[in-house]
mmCIF file of the C-alpha atoms, coordinates in Angstrom:
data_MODEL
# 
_entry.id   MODEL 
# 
loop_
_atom_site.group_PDB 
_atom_site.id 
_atom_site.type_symbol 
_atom_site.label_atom_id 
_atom_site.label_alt_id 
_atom_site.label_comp_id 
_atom_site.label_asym_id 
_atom_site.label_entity_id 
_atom_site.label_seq_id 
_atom_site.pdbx_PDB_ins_code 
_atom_site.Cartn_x 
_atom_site.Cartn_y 
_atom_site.Cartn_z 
_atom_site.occupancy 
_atom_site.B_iso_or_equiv 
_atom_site.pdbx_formal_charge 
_atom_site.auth_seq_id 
_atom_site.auth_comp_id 
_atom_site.auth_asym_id 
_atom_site.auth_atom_id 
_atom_site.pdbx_PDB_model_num 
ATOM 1   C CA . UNK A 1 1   ? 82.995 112.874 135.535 1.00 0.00 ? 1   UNK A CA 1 
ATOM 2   C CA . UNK A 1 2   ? 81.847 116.571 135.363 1.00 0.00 ? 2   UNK A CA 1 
ATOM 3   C CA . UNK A 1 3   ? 83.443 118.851 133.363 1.00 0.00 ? 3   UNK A CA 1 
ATOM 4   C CA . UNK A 1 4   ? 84.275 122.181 135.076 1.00 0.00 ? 4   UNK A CA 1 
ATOM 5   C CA . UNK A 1 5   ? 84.520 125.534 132.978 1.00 0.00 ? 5   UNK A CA 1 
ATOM 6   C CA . UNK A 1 6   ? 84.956 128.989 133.146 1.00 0.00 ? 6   UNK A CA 1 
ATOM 7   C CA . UNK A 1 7   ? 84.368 131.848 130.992 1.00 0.00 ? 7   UNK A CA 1 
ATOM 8   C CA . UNK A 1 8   ? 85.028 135.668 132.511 1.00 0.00 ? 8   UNK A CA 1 
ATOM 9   C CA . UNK A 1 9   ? 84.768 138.262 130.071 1.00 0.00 ? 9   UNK A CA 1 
ATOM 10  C CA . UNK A 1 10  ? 85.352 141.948 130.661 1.00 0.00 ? 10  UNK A CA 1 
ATOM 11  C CA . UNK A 1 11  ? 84.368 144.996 128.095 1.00 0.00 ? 11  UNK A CA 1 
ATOM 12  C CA . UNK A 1 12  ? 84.892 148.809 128.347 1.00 0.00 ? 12  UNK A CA 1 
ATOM 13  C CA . UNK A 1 13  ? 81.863 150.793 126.651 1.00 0.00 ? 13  UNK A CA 1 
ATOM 14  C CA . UNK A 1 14  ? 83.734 153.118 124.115 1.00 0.00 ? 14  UNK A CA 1 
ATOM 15  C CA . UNK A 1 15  ? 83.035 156.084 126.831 1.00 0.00 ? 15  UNK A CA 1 
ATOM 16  C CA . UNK A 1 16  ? 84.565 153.657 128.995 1.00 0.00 ? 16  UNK A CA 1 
ATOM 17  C CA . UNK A 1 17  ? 82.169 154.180 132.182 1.00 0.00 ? 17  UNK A CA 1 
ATOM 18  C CA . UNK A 1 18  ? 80.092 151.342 130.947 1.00 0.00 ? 18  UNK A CA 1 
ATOM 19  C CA . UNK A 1 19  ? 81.899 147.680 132.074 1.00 0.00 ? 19  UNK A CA 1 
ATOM 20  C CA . UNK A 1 20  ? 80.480 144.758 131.046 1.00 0.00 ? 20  UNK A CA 1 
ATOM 21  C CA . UNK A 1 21  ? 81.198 141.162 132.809 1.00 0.00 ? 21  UNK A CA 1 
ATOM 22  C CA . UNK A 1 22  ? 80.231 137.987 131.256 1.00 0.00 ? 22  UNK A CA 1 
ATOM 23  C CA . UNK A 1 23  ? 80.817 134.986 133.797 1.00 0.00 ? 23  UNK A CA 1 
ATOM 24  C CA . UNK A 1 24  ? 79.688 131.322 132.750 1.00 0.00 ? 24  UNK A CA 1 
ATOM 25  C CA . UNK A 1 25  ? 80.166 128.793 135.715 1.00 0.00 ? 25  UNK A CA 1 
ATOM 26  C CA . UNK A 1 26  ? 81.346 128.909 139.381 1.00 0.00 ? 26  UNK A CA 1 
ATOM 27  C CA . UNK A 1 27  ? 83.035 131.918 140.461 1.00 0.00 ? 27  UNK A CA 1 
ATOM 28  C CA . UNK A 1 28  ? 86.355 131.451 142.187 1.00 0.00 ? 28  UNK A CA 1 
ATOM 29  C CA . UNK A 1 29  ? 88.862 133.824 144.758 1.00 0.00 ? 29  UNK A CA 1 
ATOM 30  C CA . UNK A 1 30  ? 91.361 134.052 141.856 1.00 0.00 ? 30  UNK A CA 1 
ATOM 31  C CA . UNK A 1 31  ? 88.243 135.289 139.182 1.00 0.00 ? 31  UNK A CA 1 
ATOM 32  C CA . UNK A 1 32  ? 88.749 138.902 141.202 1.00 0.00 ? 32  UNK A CA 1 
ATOM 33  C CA . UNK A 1 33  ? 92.417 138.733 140.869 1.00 0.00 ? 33  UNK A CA 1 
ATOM 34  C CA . UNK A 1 34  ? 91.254 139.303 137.275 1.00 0.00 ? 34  UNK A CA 1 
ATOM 35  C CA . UNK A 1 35  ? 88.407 141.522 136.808 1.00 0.00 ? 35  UNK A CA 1 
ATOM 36  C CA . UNK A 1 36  ? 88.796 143.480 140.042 1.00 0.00 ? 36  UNK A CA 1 
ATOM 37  C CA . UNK A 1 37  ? 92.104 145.356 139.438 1.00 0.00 ? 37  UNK A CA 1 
ATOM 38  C CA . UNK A 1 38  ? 90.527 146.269 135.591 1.00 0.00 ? 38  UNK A CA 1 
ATOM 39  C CA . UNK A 1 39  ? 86.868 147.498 136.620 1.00 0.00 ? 39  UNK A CA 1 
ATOM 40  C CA . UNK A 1 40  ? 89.185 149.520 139.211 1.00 0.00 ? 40  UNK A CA 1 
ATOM 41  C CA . UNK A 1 41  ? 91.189 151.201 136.556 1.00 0.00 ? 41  UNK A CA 1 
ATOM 42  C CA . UNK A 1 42  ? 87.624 152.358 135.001 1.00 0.00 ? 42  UNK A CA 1 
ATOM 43  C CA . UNK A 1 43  ? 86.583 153.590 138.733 1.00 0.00 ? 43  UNK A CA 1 
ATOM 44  C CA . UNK A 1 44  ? 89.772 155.619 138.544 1.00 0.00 ? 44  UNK A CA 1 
ATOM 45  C CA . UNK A 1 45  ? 89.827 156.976 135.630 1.00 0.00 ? 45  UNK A CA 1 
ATOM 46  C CA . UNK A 1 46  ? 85.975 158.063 135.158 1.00 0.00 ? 46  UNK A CA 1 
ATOM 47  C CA . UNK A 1 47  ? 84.458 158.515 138.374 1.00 0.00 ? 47  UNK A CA 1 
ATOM 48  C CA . UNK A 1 48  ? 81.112 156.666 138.843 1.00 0.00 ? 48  UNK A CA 1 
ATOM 49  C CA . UNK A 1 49  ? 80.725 153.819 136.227 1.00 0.00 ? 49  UNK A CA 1 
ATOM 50  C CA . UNK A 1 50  ? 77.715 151.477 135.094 1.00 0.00 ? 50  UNK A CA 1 
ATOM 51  C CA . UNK A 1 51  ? 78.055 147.790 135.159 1.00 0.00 ? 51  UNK A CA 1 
ATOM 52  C CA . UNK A 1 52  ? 76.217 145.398 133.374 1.00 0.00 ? 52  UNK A CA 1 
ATOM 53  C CA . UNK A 1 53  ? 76.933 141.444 134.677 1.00 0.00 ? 53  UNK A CA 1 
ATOM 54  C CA . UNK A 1 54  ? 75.591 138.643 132.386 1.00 0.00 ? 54  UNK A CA 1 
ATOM 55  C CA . UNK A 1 55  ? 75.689 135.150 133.877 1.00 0.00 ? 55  UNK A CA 1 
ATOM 56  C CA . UNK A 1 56  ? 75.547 132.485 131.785 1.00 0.00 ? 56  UNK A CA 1 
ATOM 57  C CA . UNK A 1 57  ? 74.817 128.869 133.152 1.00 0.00 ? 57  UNK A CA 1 
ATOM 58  C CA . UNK A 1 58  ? 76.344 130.623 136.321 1.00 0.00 ? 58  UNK A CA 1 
ATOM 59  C CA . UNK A 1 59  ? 77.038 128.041 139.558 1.00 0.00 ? 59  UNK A CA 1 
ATOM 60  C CA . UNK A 1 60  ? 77.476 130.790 142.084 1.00 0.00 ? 60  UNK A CA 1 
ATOM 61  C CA . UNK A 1 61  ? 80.453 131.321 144.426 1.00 0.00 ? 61  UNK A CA 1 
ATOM 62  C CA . UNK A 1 62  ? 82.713 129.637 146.229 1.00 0.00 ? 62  UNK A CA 1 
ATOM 63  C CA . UNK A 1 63  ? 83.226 130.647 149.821 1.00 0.00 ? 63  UNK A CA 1 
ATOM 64  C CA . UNK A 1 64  ? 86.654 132.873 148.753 1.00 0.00 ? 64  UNK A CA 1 
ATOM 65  C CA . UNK A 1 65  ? 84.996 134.376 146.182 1.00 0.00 ? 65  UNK A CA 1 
ATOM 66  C CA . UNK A 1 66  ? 81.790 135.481 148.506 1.00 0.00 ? 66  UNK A CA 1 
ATOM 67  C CA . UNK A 1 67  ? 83.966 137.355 150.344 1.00 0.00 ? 67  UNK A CA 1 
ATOM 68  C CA . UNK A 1 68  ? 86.063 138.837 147.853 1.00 0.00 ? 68  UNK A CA 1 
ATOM 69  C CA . UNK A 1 69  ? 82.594 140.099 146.217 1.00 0.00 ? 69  UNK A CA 1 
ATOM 70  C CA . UNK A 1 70  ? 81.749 141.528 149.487 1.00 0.00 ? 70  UNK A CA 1 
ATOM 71  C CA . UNK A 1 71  ? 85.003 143.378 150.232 1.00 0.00 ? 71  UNK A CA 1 
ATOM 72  C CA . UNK A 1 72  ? 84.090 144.810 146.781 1.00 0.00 ? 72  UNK A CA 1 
ATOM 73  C CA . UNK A 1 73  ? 80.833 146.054 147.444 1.00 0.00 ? 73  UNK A CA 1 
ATOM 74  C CA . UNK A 1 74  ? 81.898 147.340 150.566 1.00 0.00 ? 74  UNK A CA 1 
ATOM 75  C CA . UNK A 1 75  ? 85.065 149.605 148.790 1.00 0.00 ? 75  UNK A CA 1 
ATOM 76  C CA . UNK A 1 76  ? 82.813 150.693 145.554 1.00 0.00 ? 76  UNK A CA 1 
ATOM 77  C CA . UNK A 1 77  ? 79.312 151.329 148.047 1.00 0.00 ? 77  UNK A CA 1 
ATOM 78  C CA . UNK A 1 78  ? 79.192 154.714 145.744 1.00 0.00 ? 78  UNK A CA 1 
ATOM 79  C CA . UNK A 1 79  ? 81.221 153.968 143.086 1.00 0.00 ? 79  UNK A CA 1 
ATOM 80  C CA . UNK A 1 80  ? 78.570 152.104 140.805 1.00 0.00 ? 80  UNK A CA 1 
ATOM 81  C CA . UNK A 1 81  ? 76.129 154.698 139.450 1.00 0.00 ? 81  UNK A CA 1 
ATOM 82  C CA . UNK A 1 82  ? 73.766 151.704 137.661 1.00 0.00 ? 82  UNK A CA 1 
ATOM 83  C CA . UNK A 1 83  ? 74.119 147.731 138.059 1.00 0.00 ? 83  UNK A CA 1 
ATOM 84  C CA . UNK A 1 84  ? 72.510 145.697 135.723 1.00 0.00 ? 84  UNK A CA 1 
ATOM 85  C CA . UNK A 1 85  ? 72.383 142.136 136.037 1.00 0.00 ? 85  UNK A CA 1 
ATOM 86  C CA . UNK A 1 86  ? 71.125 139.592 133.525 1.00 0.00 ? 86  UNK A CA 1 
ATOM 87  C CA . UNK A 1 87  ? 70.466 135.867 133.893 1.00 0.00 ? 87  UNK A CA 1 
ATOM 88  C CA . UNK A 1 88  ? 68.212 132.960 133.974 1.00 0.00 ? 88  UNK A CA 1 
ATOM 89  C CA . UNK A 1 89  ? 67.582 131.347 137.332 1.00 0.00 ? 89  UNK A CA 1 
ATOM 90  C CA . UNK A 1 90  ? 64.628 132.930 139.875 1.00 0.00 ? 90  UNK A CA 1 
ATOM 91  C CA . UNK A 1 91  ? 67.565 132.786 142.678 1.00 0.00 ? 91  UNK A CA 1 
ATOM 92  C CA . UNK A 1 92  ? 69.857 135.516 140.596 1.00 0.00 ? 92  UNK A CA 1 
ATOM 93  C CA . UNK A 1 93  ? 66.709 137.533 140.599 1.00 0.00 ? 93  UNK A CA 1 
ATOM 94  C CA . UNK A 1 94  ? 66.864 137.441 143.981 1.00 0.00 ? 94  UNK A CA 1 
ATOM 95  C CA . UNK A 1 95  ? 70.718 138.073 144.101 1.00 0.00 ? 95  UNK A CA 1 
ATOM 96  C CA . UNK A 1 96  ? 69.773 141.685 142.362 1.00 0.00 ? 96  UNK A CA 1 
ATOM 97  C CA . UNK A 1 97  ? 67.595 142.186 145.386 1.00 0.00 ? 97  UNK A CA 1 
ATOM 98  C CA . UNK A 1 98  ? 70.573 140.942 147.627 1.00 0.00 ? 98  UNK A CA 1 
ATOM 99  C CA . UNK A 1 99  ? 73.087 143.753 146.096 1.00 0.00 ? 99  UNK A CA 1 
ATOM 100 C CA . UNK A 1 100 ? 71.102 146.777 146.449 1.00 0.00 ? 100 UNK A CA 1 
ATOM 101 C CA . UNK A 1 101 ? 72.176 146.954 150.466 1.00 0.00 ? 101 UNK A CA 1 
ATOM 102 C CA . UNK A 1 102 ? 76.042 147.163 149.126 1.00 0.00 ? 102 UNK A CA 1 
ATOM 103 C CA . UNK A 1 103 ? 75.350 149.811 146.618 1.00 0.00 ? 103 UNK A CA 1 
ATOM 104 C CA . UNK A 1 104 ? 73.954 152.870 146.070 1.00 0.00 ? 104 UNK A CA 1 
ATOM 105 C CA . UNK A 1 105 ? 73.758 152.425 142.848 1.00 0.00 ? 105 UNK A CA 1 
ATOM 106 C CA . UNK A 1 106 ? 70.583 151.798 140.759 1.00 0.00 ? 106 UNK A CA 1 
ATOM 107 C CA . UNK A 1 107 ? 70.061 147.598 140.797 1.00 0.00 ? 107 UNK A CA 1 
ATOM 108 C CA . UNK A 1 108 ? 67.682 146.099 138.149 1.00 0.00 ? 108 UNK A CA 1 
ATOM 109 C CA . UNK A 1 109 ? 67.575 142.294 137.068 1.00 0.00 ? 109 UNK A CA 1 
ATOM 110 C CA . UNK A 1 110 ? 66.750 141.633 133.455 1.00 0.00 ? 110 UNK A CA 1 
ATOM 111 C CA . UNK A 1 111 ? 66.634 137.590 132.061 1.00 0.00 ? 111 UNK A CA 1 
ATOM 112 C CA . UNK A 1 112 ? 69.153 136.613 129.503 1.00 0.00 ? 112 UNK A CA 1 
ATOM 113 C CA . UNK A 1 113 ? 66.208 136.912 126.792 1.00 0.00 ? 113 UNK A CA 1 
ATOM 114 C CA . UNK A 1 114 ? 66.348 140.876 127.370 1.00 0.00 ? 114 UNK A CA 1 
ATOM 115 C CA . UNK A 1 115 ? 69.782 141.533 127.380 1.00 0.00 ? 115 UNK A CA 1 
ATOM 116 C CA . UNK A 1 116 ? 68.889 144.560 124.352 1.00 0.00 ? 116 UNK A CA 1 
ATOM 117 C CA . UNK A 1 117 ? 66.466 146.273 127.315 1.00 0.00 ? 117 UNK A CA 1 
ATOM 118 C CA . UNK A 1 118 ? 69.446 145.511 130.073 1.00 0.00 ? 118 UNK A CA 1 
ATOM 119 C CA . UNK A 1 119 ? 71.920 147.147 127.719 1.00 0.00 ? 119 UNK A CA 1 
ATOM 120 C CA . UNK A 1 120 ? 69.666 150.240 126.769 1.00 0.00 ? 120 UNK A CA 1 
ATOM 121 C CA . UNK A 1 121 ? 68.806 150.785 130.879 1.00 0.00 ? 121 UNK A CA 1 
ATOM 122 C CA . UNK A 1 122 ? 72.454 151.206 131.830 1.00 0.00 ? 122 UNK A CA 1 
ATOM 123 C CA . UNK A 1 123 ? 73.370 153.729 129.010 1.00 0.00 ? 123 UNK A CA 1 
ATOM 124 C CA . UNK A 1 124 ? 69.904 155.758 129.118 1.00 0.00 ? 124 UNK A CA 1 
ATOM 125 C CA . UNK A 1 125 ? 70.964 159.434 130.101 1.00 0.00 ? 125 UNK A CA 1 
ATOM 126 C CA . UNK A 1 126 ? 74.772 158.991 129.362 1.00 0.00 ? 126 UNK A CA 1 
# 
């Protein structure tokens, strides 16, 4: 019987305009119930942000949680100045590539191994 887990963690950069999002497994509808409403409050309250996502042993998205991650992009097109997104798998590569037509901001993928260089891209010039 497989074991199913979940880890979603969510960090302000002191600054707060830097938001880091861990997520280890499958991402679910609810998971945006959770993260949504806080990266949000950081839109509000400084304008453009920087994200940095690290997925960890990450299973993708249920069909809920596609579209919630879509009605996302679609509401904060301008409101990402940077995305960084780290992982492990050529596929996540390839959904960097994906997320740079519901974003203006700046996309680059980075493997787990260079998380230090991933980290140092979205702060350079704040």
């Amino acid at each position: 019987m497989a074991v199913e887990y979940k880890i979603i963690k969510i960090e302000e950069s002191e600054s707060g305009k830097v938001v880091s999002l861990t997520i280890t497994g499958k991402l679910e509808k609810e998971d945006y119930d959770f993260f949504v409403p806080e990266t949000e409050q950081c839109i509000k309250q400084h304008g453009k942000i920087r994200m940095i996502v690290q997925l960890i042993d990450f299973h993708g998205w249920s069909v809920g949680a596609a579209w919630e991650d879509t009605k996302f992009g679609i509401k904060h097109f301008s409101d990402i100045e940077r995305l960084a997104i780290t992982g492990d798998r050529k596929w996540e590569k390839g959904m960097a590539l994906f997320c740079k037509v519901f974003t203006t901001a700046k996309v680059q993928y980075f493997d787990n191994s260079e998380l230090d260089q991933a980290q140092s891209w979205i702060k350079e010039g704040l």
